[in-house]
N, C-alpha and C positions, 0 to 999 in steps of 0.2 A: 383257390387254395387259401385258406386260413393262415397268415404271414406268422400267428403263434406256432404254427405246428410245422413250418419249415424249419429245418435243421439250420440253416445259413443265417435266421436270425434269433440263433439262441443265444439269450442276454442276460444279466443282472441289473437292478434297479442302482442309480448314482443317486436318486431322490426327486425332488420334485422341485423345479427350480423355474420361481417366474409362469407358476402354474403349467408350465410343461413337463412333463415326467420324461428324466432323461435315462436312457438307458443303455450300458456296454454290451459291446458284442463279447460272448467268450474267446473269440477267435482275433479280439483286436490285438494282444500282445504277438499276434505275427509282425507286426508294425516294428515293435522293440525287438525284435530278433533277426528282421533285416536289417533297420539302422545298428545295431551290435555287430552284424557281420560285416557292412561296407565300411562303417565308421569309428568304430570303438566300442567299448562301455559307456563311458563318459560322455562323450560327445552325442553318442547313439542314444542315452537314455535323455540326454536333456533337447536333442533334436527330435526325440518322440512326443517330450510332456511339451513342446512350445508347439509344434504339430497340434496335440489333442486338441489347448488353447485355443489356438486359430481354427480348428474343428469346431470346436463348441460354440465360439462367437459366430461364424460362418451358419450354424445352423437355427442358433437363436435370431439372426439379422432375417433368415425364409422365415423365422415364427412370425417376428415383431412385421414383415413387409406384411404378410397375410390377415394378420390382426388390424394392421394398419390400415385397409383397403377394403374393408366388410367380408375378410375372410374367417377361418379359424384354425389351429393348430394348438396340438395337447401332448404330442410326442415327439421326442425326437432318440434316434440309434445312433450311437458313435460304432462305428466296424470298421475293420478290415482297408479297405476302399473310400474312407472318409466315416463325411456323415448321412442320414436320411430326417430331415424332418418330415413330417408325415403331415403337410398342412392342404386347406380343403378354400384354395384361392375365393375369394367372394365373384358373384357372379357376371364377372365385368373384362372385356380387354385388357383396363388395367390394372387389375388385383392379380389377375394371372401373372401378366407379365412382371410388374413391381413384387411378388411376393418369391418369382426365383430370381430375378435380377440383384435385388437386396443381400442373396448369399455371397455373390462375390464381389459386391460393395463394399462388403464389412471385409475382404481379405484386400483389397484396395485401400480402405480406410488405416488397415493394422497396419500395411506399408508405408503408409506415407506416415504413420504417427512416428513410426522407425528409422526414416528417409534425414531427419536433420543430424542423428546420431551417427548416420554412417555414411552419407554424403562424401565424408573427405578420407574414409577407408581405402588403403590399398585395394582391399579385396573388393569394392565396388562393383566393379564391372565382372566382376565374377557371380556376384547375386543374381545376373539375369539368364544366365543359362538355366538352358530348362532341366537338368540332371544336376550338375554339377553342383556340390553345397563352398563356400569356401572355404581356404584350410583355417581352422580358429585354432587359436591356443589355450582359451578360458585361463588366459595367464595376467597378467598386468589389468590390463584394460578389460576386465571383464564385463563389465555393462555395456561398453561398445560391439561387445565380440556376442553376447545374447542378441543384441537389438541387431547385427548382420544378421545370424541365423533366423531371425523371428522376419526379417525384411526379407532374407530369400525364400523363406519358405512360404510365406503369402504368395510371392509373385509367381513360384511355382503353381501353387492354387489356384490361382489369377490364370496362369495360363492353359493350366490342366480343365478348370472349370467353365471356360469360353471356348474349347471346343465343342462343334457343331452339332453332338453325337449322342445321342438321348443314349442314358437317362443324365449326361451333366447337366449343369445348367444351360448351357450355350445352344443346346441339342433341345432342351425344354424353352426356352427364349425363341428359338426358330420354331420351334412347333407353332408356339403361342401366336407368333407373327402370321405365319403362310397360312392360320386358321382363320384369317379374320378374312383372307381373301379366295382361301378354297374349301370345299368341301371337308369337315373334318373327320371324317371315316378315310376319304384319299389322304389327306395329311399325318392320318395315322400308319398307315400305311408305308408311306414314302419313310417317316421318321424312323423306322424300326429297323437299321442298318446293322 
């Protein structure tokens, strides 16, 4: 099936960014209308836009791994469910694997850029649960209290994205792997859980 003519990826153009055409899903403002119900307006709208953030670098780092490795990539979807870059790994073990490994590099990289900011944060050890965001005030310290949110919300991704469950990355990473030692029609197979 023709992925323009699915309903689930009906989009608008953001432009063309770094020679990749980026594009929304219409269905992404479900995002802002769960963070509005768990967390506020405030909180909710600005835990969407540093989410999208960390989406769009997340999906640019699969371009730039793909490109990097004799692959290529010309699109990517922000939706619903994250991102989709739509990239065409070069034909090697390690274009494959360096061009989805690369997406959750860059949400590892965002944290740690975030990591001397909020280091000595009460709310610290609350950035790592896997649900939980912590309670900010966007009061006083607000550039501390952005850079927690933008620090939890990586490590969410971080951990969301290194599970083993196609299609995340972690689940396309293990593909990539068991392919170089098994058959890959059986590894497709096996992968499709």
């Amino acid at each position: 099936m023709d992925r323009s003519a699915n309903p689930l990826f009906l989009s608008f153009p953001l432009g063309t960014w770094l020679r990749t055409s980026v594009r929304m899903s219409v269905f992404f403002p479900i995002v802002l209308i769960v963070f509005w119900a768990r967390l506020g307006f405030q909180l909710g709208t600005i835990c969407s836009l540093l989410l999208l953030v960390s989406v769009i670098i997340h999906e640019f780092f699969h371009v730039f791994g793909a490109r990097l490795t004799g692959g290529e990539a010309h699109e990517i979807l922000i939706w619903p469910a994250g991102g989709l870059a739509y990239c065409q790994p070069g034909p090697s073990f390690r274009s494959e694997f360096l061009t989805t490994a690369a997406g959750p590099l860059a949400n590892v990289l965002l944290a740690a850029l975030m990591l001397p900011v909020v280091y000595n944060s009460p709310d610290f050890e609350t950035c790592f649960h896997p649900i939980v965001v912590p309670a900010v005030l966007l009061g006083d310290d607000i550039l501390q209290d952005l850079a927690l949110l933008m620090f939890t919300l990586n490590i969410k991704l971080i951990y969301l994205n290194l599970l083993p469950v196609n299609p995340l990355d972690g689940g396309r990473m293990l593909q990539t792997v068991l392919s170089r030692y098994w058959d890959a029609s059986l590894v497709a197979k096996v992968s499709i859980w």
